[in-house]
C-alpha positions as CSV (number, residue, x, y, z in Angstrom):
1,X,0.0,0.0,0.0
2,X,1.1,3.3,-0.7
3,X,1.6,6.1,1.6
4,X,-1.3,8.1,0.1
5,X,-3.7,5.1,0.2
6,X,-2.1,4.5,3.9
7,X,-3.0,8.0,4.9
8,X,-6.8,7.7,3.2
9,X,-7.4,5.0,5.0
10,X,-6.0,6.4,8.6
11,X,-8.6,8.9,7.9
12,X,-11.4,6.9,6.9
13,X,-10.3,4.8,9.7
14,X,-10.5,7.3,12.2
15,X,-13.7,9.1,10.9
16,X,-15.3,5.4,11.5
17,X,-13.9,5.3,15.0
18,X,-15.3,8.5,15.6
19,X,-18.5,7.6,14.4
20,X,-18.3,4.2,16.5
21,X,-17.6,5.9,19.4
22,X,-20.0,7.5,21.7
23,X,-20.1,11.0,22.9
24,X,-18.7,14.0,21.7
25,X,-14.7,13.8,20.5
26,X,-12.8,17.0,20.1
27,X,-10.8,17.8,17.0
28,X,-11.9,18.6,13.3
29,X,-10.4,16.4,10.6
30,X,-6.8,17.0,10.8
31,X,-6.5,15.3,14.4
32,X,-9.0,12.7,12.9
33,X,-6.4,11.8,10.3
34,X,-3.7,11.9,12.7
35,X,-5.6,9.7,15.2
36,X,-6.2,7.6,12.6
37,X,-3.0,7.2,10.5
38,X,-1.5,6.7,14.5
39,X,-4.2,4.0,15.1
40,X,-3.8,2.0,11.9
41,X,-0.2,1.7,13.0
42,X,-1.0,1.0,16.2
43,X,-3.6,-2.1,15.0
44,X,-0.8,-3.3,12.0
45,X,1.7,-3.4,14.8
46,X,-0.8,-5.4,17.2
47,X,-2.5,-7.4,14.6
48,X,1.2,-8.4,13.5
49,X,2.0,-8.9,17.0
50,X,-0.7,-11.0,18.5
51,X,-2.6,-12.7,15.5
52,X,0.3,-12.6,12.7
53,X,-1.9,-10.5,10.8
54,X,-0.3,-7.1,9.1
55,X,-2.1,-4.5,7.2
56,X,-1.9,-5.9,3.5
57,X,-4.0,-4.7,1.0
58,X,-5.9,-1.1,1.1
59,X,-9.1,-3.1,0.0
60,X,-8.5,-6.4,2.5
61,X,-11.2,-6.4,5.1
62,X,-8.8,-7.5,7.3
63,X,-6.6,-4.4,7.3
64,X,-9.5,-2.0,7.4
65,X,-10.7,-4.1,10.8
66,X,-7.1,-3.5,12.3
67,X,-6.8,0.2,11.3
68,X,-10.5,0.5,12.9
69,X,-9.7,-1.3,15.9
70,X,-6.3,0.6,16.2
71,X,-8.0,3.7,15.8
72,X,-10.5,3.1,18.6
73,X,-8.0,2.1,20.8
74,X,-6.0,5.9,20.2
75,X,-9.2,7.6,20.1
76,X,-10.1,6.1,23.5
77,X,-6.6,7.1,24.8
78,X,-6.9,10.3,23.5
79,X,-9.9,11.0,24.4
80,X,-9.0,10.4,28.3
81,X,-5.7,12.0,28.3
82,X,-7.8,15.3,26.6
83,X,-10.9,14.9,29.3
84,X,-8.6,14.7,32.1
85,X,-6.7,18.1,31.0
86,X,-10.3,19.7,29.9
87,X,-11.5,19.1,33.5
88,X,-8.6,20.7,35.4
């Protein structure tokens, strides 16, 4: 995959995460991308990891589930580490 397609689908990935996610998330879509891009590395590197399963193919199911995954995981994280600050 290339790093365009990589970086379309960290932000599709992270608009989906978004969307998954309950509640209101800050950022507009230049953090989404960012979370995202972050979170499909994040769920390459733990699908590798733990199942043996990289991110292959832009249109393999199986990546788009990792880079989904990954960015859920860094939109949770972020979205803790943001609240805390937000409610000092």
């Amino acid at each position: 995959m290339g790093f365009f397609g990589f970086l379309l689908l960290g932000l599709i990935a992270g608009a989906i995460a978004k969307l998954i996610l309950p509640g209101k998330q800050g950022g507009g879509w230049l953090i989404t991308l960012l979370l995202g891009v972050v979170g499909a590395l994040l769920g390459g590197f733990l699908g590798g990891l733990l199942l043996g399963a990289p991110l292959q193919d832009f249109f393999s199911i199986q990546t788009w589930l990792l880079a989904i995954g990954g960015s859920l995981i860094v939109l949770l994280i972020y979205g803790f580490i943001v609240g805390r600050r937000a409610t000092k």
